[in-house]
C-alpha positions as CSV (number, residue, x, y, z in Angstrom):
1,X,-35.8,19.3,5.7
2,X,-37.6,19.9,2.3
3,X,-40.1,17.6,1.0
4,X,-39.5,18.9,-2.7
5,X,-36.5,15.8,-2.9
6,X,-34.2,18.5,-3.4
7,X,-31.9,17.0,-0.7
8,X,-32.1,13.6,-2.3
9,X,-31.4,14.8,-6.0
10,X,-28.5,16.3,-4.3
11,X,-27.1,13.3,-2.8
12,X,-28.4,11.4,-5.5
13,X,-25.9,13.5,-7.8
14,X,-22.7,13.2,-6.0
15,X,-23.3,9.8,-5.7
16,X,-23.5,9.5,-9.5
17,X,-20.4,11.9,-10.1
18,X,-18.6,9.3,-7.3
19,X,-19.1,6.2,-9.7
20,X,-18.3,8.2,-12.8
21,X,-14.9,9.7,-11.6
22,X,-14.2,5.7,-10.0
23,X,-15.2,4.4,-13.9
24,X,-12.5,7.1,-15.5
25,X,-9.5,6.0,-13.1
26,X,-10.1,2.2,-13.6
27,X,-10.9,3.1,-17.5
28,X,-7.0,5.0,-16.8
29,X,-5.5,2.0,-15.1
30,X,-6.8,-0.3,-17.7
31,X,-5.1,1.9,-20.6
32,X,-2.0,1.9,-18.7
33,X,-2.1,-2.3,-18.3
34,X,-2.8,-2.4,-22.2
35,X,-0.1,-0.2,-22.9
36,X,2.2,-2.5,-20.7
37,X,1.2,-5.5,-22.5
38,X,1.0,-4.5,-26.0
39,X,2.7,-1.6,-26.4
40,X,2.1,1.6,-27.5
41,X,2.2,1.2,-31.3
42,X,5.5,-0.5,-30.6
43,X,5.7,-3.6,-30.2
44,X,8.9,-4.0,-29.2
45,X,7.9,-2.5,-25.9
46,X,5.1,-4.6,-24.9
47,X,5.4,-7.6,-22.6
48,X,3.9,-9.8,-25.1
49,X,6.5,-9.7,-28.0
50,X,9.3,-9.4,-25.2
51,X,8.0,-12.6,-23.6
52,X,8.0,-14.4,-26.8
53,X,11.3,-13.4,-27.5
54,X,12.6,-14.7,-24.1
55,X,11.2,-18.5,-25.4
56,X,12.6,-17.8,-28.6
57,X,16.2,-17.3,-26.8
58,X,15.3,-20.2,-24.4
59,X,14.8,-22.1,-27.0
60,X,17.9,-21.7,-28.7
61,X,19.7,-22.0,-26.0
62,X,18.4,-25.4,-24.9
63,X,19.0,-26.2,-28.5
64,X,23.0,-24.8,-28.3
65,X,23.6,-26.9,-25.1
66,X,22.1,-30.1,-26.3
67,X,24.4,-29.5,-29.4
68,X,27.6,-29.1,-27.0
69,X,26.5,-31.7,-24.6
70,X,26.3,-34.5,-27.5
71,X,29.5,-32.8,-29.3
72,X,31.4,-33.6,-25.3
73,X,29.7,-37.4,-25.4
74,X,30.8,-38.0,-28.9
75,X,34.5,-36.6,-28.2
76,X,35.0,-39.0,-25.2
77,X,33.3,-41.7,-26.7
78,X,35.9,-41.6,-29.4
79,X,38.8,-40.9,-26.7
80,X,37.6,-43.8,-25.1
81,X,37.3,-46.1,-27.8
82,X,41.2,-45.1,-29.1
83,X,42.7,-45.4,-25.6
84,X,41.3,-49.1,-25.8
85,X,43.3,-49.5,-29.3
86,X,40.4,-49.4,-31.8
């Protein structure tokens, strides 16, 4: 064994290359998330516009039902109320 450290840089190296080629692929996996969420220059295909269009249909849809729902109340309401000879 040398007493120059020549071992130890060595070690010392690969050790260094180990972290920097584990920094690139989580730097990779993290470019691949963003893209995923926010698209790559288009929106449209990012979870985050796609999700908010989702609660925009939900919402609309809620609203649609709620419309129908009181339309059917109102209808038998005034069934109802003719059958009884108002």
């Amino acid at each position: 064994m040398s007493w120059d450290g020549a071992e130890r840089r060595k070690q010392t190296m690969s050790c260094q290359q180990e972290i920097l080629e584990k920094i690139a692929s989580v730097e990779r996996k993290i470019d691949r998330i963003s893209l995923a969420i926010y698209g790559n220059g288009e929106p449209a295909k990012g979870f985050i516009v796609r999700m908010d269009r989702l609660e925009q249909t939900k919402s609309a849809l809620l609203w649609t039902v709620a419309i129908i729902g009181t339309s059917v109340i109102g209808i038998i309401i005034h069934g109802i109320a003719q059958a009884m000879g108002r």
